[in-house]
N, C-alpha and C positions, 0 to 999 in steps of 0.2 A: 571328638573331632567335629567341626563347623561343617555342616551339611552345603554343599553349593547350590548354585540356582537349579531348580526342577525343570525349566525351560531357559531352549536358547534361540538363536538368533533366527533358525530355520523356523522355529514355531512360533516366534514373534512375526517373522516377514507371511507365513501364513494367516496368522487371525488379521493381519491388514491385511492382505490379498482379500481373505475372503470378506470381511467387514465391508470394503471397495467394490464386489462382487455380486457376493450375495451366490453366487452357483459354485458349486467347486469343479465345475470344469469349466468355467471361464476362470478361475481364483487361480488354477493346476497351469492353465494356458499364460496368462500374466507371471507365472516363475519358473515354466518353464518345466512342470516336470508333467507324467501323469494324474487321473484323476483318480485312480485307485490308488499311487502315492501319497496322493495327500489325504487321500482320504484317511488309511493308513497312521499319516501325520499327528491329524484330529483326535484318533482314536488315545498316540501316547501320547500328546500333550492331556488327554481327560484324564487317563491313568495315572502318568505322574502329577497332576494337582489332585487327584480322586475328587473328579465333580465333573458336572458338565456344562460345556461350551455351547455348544450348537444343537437347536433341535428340528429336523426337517419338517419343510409343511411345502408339499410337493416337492416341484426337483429345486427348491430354493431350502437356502439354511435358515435360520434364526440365531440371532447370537442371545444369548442368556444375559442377564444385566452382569455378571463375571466376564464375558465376554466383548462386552461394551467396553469395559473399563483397562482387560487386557488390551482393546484395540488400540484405546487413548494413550495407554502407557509405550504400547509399541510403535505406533508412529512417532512421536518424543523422541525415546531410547533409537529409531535406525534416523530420524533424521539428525540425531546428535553425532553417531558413526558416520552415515555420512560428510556430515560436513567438516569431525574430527580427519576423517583421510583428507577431504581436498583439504584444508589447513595443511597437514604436515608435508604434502605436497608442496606447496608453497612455499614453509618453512627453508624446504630442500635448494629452494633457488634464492634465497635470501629472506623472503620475507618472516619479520617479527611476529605481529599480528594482523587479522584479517576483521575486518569495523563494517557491519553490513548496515547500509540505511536504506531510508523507504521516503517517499514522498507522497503525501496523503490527499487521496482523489487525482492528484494531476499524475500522468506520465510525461512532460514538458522534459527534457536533458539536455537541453540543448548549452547550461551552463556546465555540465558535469565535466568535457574534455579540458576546461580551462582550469577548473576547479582541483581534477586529478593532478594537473601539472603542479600547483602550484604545493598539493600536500606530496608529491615526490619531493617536490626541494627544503620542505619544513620538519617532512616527517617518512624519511626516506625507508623507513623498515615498518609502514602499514600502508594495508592494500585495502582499498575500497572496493566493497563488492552491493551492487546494487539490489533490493529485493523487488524488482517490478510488480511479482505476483500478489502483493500485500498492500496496493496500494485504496484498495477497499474497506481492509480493516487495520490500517499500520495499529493504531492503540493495541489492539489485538495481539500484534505482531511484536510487539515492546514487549509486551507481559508476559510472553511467551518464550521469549526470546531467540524468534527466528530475526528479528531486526535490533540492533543495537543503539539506531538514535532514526529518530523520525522529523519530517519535516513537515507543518500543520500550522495553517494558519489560524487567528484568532489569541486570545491570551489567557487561555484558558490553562491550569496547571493539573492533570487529573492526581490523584493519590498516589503514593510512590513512583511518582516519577520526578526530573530536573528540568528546568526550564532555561532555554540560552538564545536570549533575543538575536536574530538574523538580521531581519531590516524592516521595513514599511512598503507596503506596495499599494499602489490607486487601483483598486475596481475599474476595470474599463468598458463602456458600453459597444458590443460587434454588432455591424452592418453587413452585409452585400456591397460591394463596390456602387451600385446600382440605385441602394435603398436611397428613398427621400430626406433619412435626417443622414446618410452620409455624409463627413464634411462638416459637420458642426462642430465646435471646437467640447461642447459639452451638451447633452439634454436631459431634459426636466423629464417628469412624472408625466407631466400633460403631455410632453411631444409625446411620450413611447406610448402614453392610454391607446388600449386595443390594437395594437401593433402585436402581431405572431411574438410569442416569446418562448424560446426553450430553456428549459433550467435542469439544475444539475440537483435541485431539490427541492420538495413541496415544504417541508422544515421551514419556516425563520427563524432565520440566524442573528442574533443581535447587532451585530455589525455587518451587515450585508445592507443590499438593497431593498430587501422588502421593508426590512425594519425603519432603516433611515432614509427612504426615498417614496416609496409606495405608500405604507403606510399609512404616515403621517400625512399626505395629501390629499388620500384616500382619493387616487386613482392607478388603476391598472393596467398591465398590458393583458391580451390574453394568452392565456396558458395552452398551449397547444401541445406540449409533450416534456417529458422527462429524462433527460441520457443522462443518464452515472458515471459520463465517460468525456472530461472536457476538448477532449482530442477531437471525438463523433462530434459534438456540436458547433468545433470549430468548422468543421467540415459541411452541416447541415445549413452552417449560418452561409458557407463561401458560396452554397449550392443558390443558394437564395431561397430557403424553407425556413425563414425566421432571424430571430433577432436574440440577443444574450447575452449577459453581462458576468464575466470571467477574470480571473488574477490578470494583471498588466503583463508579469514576467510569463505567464503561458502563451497569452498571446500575440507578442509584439513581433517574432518572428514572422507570422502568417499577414499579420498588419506589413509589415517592412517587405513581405515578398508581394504586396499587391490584391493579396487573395481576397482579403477583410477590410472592414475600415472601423477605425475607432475611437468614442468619444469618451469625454470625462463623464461618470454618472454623478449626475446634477448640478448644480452651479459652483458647489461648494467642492465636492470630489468626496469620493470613499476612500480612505486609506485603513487596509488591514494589514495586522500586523502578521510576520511571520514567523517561527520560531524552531529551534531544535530539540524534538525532548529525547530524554535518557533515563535511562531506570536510576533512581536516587542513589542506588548504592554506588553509581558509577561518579555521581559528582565532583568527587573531589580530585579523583587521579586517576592516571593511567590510559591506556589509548584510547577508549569510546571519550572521553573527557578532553583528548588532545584534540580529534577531531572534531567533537563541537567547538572546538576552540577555536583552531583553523578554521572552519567553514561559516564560525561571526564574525572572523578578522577578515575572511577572503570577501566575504557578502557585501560588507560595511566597505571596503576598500573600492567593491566594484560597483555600487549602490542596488544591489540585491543579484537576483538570477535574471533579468533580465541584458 
């Protein structure tokens, strides 16, 4: 007779507890039970694998490299339960499938209510679920598969994944209502040299602005800080603490309320591309596949998310 699993779900949500932890009465306190329970916990889940998990060193645990590895496998397996109930939940009021996307570095949504409308009317039995939390590692998040198609600029195709051109967007350079090259219909390398500049990274990127505009003229702005977060610098830029050059569709909203103001970088203009990827095996069919579909007919239709 086929022996079942040695551990379940209670001793899985513990070694995450505790791995997250590290004390087992902060681990006991996050599920809610006692610290002599779990302790308890620890002891059968050792017994039943016959090995050990955790070794104390003070009032803190250790997880064993078996431990590490139960931890990995347990966050996977509950957030797969998880997300299996809200799914059939869903199911329950109609919907098909649930297609979770991510958009890489920007939080910008301000397309997504248009965008939702339009995949009710094409593709009325899937529900888009957004991954905000992922938008620092979407690649990550593909491979993983807590996100099902991602949106990333550049044209870059990484390994097993699919590639589904969205649209073109111009690099835009942000002002301060106030600044001196506000108002220019575009500026050069020369204007911005030694102008406050915040960026979203020290990296150059091949189709960016360092590459195709600093560079090459070899002059610069100065570098006065780093936010990983295009939203903050929209906001550091409105504050009037610098200057920044950002996707067009992120920031035309803040532009069009006044907050910002915005030029073309350099005379000729940056245009990056933007794209939707999906893990390869989803290419050919089925709903991650509908949806990138819909969302390059919707983009193309509307000339990108802006």
């Amino acid at each position: 007779m086929a022996q079942g699993p040695l551990l379940d779900l209670r001793h899985l949500k513990m070694i995450r507890a505790i791995a997250e932890h590290g004390r087992v009465s902060d681990a006991a306190e996050a599920l809610g039970v006692t610290s002599s329970a779990l302790s308890h916990r620890i002891k059968e889940a050792e017994r039943r694998l016959d090995l050990v998990l955790f070794t104390r060193i003070h009032k803190r645990l250790r997880m064993t490299p078996a431990a590490a590895y139960m931890a990995e496998v347990a966050a996977r397996v509950l957030t797969d339960i998880d997300r299996a109930e809200r799914d059939v939940r869903r199911m329950d009021r109609g919907v098909e499938h649930v297609v979770r996307i991510a958009v890489e570095a920007y939080s910008a949504f301000g397309w997504l209510p248009r965008f939702n409308l339009y995949l009710r009317d094409h593709l009325p039995g899937i529900e888009l679920q957004v991954m905000a939390s992922v938008t620092d590692d979407a690649l990550r998040a593909l491979t993983s598969r807590h996100a099902d198609i991602i949106v990333t600029s550049g044209a870059a195709q990484p390994v097993g994944t699919h590639r589904v051109h969205l649209f073109d967007d111009a690099l835009v350079f942000i002002f301060p209502p106030d600044h001196p090259l506000a108002g220019r219909p575009f500026v050069t390398a020369e204007d911005i040299e030694g102008e406050d500049f915040i960026t979203y990274t020290l990296t150059p990127e091949p189709d960016r602005e360092f590459a195709r505009l600093f560079r090459p003229s070899e002059r610069y702005p100065r570098w006065t800080t780093t936010v990983e977060m295009p939203e903050a610098i929209i906001e550091l830029v409105a504050a009037g603490q610098g200057c920044s050059a950002l996707a067009g569709w992120a920031v035309r909203p803040a532009i069009a309320a006044g907050r910002i103001v915005g030029a073309q970088v350099g005379a000729e203009g940056i245009e990056v591309p933007w794209q939707a990827l999906m893990r390869a095996e989803d290419k050919a069919s089925g709903p991650i596949h509908d949806v990138g579909a819909a969302l390059a007919a919707w983009a193309q239709q509307n000339g990108g998310f802006g």
